[in-house]
PAMAR-833030 format. One line per field, with one value per residue (C-alpha): residue in three letters; x, y, z. Coordinates in steps of 0.1 Angstrom, whole numbers, plus 2048, in hexadecimal, padded with zeros to 3 digits. Each point is the difference from the previous one (the first is absolute). Example, Ala and Ser with C-alpha at 12.3 -4.5 7.8 and 13.67 -1.06 7.14 Angstrom:
% residues 2
res <- [ala:ser] $
X <- [87B:80E] $
Y <- [7D3:822] $
Z <- [84E:7F9] $
% end
This chain:
% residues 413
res <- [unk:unk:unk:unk:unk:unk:unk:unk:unk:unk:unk:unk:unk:unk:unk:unk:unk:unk:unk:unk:unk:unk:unk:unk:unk:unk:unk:unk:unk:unk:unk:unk:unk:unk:unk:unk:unk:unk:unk:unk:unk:unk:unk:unk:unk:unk:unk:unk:unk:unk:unk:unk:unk:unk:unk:unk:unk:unk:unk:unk:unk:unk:unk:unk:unk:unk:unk:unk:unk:unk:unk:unk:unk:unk:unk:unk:unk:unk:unk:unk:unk:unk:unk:unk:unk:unk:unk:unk:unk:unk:unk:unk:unk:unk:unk:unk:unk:unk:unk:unk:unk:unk:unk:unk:unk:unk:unk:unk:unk:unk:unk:unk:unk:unk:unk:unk:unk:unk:unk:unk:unk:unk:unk:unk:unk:unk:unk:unk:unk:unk:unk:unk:unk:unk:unk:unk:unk:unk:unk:unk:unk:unk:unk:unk:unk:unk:unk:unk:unk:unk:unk:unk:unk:unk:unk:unk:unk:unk:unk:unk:unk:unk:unk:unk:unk:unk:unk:unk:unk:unk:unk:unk:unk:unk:unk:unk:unk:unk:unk:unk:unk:unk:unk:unk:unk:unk:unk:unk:unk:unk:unk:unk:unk:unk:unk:unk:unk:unk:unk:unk:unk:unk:unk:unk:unk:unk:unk:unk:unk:unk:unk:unk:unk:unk:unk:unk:unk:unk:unk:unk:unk:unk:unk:unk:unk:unk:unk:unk:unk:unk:unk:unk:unk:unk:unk:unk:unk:unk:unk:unk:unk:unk:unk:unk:unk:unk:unk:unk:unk:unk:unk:unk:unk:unk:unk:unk:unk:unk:unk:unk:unk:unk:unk:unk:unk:unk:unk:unk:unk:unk:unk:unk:unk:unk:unk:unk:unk:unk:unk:unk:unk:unk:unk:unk:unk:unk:unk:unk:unk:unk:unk:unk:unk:unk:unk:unk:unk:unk:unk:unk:unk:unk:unk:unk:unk:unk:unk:unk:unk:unk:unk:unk:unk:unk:unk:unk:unk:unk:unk:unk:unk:unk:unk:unk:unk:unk:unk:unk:unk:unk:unk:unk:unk:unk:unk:unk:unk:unk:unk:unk:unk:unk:unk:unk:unk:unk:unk:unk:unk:unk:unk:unk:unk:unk:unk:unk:unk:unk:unk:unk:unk:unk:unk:unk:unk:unk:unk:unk:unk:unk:unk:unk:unk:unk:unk:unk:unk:unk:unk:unk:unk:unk:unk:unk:unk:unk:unk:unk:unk:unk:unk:unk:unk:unk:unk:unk:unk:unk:unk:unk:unk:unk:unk:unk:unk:unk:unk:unk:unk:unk:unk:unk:unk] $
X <- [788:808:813:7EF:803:7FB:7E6:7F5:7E2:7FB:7DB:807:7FE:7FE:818:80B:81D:807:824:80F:823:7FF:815:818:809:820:7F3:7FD:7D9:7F9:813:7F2:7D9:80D:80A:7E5:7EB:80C:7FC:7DC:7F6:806:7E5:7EC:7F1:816:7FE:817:800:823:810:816:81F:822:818:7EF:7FC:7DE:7ED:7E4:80E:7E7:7EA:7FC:7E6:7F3:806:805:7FA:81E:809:819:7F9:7E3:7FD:7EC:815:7EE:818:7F7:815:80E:81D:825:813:81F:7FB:819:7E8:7DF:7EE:80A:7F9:7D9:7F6:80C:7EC:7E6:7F7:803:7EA:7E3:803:800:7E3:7E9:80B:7F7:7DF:7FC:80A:7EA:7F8:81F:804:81C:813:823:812:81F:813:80E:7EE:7FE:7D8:7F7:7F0:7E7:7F9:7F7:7EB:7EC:7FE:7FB:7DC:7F4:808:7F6:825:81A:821:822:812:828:814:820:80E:7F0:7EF:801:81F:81A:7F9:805:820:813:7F2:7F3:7E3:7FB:7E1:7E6:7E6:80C:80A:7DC:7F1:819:7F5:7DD:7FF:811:7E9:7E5:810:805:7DF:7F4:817:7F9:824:81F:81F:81F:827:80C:7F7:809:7EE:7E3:801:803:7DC:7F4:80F:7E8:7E5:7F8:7F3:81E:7ED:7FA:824:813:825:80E:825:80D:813:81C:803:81A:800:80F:810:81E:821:818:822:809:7F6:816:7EF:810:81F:800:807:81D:810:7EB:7EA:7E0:7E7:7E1:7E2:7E1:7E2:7EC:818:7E8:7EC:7F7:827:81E:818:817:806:814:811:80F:809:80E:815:809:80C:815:823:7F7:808:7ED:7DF:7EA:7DE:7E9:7DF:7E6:7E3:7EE:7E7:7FA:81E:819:812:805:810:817:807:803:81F:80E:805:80C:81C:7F2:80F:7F3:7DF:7EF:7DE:7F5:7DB:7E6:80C:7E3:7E9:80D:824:7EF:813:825:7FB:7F4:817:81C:7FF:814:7E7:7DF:7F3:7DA:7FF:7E1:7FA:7FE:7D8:7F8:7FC:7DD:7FB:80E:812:81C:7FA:828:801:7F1:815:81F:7FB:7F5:823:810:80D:802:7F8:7FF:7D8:80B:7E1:7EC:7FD:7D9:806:7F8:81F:811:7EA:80B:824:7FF:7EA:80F:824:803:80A:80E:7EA:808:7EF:7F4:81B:81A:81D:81B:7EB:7FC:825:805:7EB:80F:822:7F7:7F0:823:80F:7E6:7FF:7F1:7E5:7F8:7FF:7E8:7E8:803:7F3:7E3:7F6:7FA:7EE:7EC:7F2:7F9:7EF:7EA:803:7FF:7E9:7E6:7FE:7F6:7E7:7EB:7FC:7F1:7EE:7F0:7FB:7EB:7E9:7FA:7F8:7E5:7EE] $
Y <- [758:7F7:812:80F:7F6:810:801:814:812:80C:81C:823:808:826:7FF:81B:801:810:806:821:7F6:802:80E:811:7F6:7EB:7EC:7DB:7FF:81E:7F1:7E0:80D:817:7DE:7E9:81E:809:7DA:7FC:81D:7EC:7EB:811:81D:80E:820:807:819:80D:819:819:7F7:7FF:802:821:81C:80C:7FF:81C:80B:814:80B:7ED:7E2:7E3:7E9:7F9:7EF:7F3:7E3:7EB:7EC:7ED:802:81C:811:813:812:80C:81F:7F5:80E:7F2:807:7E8:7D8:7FE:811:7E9:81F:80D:7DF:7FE:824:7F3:7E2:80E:81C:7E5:7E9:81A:811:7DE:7F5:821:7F8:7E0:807:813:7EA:7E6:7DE:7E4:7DC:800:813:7F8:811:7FB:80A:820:80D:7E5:803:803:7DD:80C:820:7E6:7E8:81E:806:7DE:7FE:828:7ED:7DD:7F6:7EB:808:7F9:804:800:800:80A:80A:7EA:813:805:7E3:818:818:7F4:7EE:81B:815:817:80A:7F9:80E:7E4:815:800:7E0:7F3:81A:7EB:7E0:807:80F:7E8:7E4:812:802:7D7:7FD:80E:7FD:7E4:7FE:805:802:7FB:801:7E3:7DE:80A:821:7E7:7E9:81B:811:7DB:7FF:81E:7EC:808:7E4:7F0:7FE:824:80A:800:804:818:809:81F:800:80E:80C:7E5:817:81C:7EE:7E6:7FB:816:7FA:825:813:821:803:7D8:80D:820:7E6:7EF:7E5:7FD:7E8:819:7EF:813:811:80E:811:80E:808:801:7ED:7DE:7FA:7F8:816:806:7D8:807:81F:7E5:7EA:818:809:7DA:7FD:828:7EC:7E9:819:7EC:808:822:807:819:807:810:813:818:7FF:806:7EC:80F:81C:7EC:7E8:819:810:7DE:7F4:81E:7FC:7DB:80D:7E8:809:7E3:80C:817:80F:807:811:7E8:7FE:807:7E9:7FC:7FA:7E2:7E6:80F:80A:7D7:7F4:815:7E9:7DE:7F9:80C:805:7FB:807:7FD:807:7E6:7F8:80F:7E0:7FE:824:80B:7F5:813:80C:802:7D8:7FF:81A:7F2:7DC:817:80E:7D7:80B:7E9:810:7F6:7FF:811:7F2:7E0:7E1:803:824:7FD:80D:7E7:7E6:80B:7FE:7DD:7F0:80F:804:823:80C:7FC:803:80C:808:825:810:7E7:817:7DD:7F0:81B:80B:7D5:802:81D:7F0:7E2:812:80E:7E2:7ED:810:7E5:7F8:824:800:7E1:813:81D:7ED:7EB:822:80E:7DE:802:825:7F6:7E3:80A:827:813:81A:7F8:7DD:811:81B:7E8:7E8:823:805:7DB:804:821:7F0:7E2:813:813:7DE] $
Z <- [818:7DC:7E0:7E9:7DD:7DB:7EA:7E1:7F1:81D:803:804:81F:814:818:81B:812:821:809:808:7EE:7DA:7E6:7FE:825:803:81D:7F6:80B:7E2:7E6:800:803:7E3:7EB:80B:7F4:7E1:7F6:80D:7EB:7E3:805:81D:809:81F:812:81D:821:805:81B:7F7:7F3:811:7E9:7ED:809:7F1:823:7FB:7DC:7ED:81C:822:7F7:819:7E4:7DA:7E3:7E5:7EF:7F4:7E6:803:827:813:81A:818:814:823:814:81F:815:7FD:820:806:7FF:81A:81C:809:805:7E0:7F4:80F:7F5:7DF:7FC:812:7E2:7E3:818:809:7D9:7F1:811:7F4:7DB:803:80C:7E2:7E6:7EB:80B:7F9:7FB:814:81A:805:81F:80A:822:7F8:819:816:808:7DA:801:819:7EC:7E1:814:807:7D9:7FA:818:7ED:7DC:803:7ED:806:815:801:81B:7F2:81F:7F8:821:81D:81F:81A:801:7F3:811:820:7F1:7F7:81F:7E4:813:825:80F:80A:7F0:7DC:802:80B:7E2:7E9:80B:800:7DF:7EF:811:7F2:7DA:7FF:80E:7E0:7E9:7E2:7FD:812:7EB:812:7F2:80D:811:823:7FD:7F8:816:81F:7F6:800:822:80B:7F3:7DB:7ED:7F0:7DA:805:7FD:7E1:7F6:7E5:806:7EF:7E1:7E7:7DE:7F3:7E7:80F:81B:7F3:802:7F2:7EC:808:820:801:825:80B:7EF:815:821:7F1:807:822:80D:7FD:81C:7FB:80F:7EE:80A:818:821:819:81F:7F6:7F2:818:7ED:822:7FF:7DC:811:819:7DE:7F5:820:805:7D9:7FD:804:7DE:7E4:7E8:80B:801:80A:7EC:80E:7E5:807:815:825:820:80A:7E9:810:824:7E4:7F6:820:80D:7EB:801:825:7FF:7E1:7E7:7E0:7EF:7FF:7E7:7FF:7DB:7FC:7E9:7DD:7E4:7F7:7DC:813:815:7F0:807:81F:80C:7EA:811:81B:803:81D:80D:822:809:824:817:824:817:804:7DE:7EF:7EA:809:7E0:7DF:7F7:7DA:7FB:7FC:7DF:7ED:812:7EC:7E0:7FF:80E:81E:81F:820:827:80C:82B:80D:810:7EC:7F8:7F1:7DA:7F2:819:7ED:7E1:804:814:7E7:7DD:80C:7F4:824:821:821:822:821:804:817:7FA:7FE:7FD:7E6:7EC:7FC:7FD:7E0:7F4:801:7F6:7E0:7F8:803:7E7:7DD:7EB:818:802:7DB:7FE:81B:7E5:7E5:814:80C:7E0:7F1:820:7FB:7DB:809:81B:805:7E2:7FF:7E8:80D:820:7FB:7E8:81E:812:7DF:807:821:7FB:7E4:81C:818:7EC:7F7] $
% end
């Protein structure tokens, strides 16, 4: 496996994307495509296949179409129908990603001839779909694996029937098989598909990114001074499967008596209202739920925190990176990696000292580090400031999606 590295003048390239998350979703998975996008367009020629949206509600406005064609900016967005029952129901859930799967596939059947396909995992089988595409065009593929499967699946107990899990497996055999390249997050997400026996110079690592522009630390945050004078030990993002959100519930419950400290939990998922209901029944009033904050708000709502929690359930190591990390060192907050050693955010903390790391499930360590964070202001402060030096350094945006801009003008000679 090895990093890949920038270069300019880079060809033009035509590029299509297959993901069913895009803009304007919320979900970390669409608004990254939506920025790695918007910057390849400066220089390439990129056209993506987008499901419906979940966070409008234009689903079928102006007459009931199969799909669409829009823009924005310089990227072709073609915009398929789909259903959009509840996330929090797997049958929901497959139904979903079974429209955008079988309409995706008829649109790209239609469309002219690529360089290169990029699909992501969003739905999972979408690398197979593109290896298909890949033998009918004669182009080049890669395969962006974003969320690893079947692995976390069967980690989070997500999905449990044998038979899915084999059509996972296979299909995703089938997509390295053919892919050129394999992009992967992090270094153990890597080194597990070399593990299932992918050719270790096939696979390539390009972490996601922040916009130290947008994201840095603030003098005055009227949402930090909304906590006052508390200990604000945050949560943010995605409260669903692969986290183990019920371990901070028990934090939280271990740490009510010290008046210092409060808990707020932001964002939404499949997970969220069990949350709720589920410190509501233990009488934890040192928890608060707050919905996400806008985009444009990014930077007060990470930098409300005095510490941040990355949480990952046991097992889910190298099956995927959590995106939080990077805008949590944007803004120069510390945080406390909740998962094994070889995780990548784990290796981030331990090797740059912005952050603490304990075992996944560890209910003792974790309230441990917390107190020990309160106790420790000027190390906490030091983490701050490495963290931000570190997301400047090594994970600003445009840094970033030049080395996919690279990457796509190798592949192609």
């Amino acid at each position: 496996m090895r990093e890949c590295s920038a270069q300019s003048n880079v060809p033009m390239t035509r590029v299509l994307f297959l993901n069913r998350s895009f803009w304007p979703d919320r979900e970390a998975t669409g608004q990254f495509l939506t920025e790695l996008c918007d910057d390849l367009s400066q220089d390439h020629e990129v056209t993506i296949v987008a499901g419906p949206s979940y966070s409008a509600n234009d689903n079928g406005a102006g007459g009931f179409r199969l799909w669409s064609r829009e823009s924005r900016g310089k990227v072709t967005v073609i915009r398929t129908w789909g259903t959009r029952f509840s996330k929090s129901n797997l049958a929901g859930r497959l139904v979903n990603l079974g429209t955008y799967y079988l309409l995706a596939a008829i649109v790209a059947f239609r469309l002219p001839r690529p360089d290169v396909i990029v699909a992501e995992t969003d739905p999972p089988l979408l690398g197979a779909l593109a290896a298909v595409l890949k033998r009918r065009w004669g182009c080049r593929l890669i395969y962006n694996v974003r969320d690893l499967y079947p692995d976390i699946a069967e980690v989070t107990g997500g999905v449990r029937s044998p038979f899915l899990l084999d059509l996972l497996r296979r299909g995703n055999d089938y997509a390295y098989e053919r892919a050129d390249l394999i992009v992967t997050l992090g270094h153990d997400m890597a080194q597990r598909i070399v593990d299932k026996g992918v050719p270790r110079d096939k696979v390539v690592v390009v972490p996601d990114w922040v916009d130290c522009g947008r994201i840095h630390p603030l003098d005055k945050n009227p949402l930090r001074r909304s906590f006052g004078d508390k200990f604000v030990v945050m949560y943010s993002g995605n409260l669903g499967l692969s986290q183990q959100l019920e371990v901070v519930l028990e934090a939280a419950d271990r740490l009510r008596d010290d008046e210092r400290i409060m808990f707020a939990m932001i964002g939404e998922g499949a997970r969220r209202k069990w949350l709720q209901e589920r410190a509501s029944a233990m009488g934890l009033t040192n928890v608060t739920f707050l919905p996400y904050q806008p985009l444009e708000k990014l930077a007060e709502s990470l930098g409300a925190a005095d510490l941040h929690l990355i949480p990952l359930a046991a097992g889910a190591a190298g099956c995927l990176v959590p995106s939080k990390i990077y805008g949590i060192l944007a803004a120069g907050r510390p945080f406390i990696a909740m998962m094994e050693e070889t995780a990548e955010v784990a290796r981030i903390a331990r090797d740059n000292a912005v952050g603490f790391v304990v075992r996944p499930g560890d209910t003792e360590a974790l309230v441990g580090a917390i107190r020990d964070a309160v106790d420790a202001p000027e190390r906490l402060k030091q983490m701050g400031s490495r963290a931000r030096r570190l997301a400047e350094m090594r994970f600003d945006r445009m840094k970033v999606t030049s080395r996919f801009s690279a990457m796509l003008a190798g592949v192609t000679t």
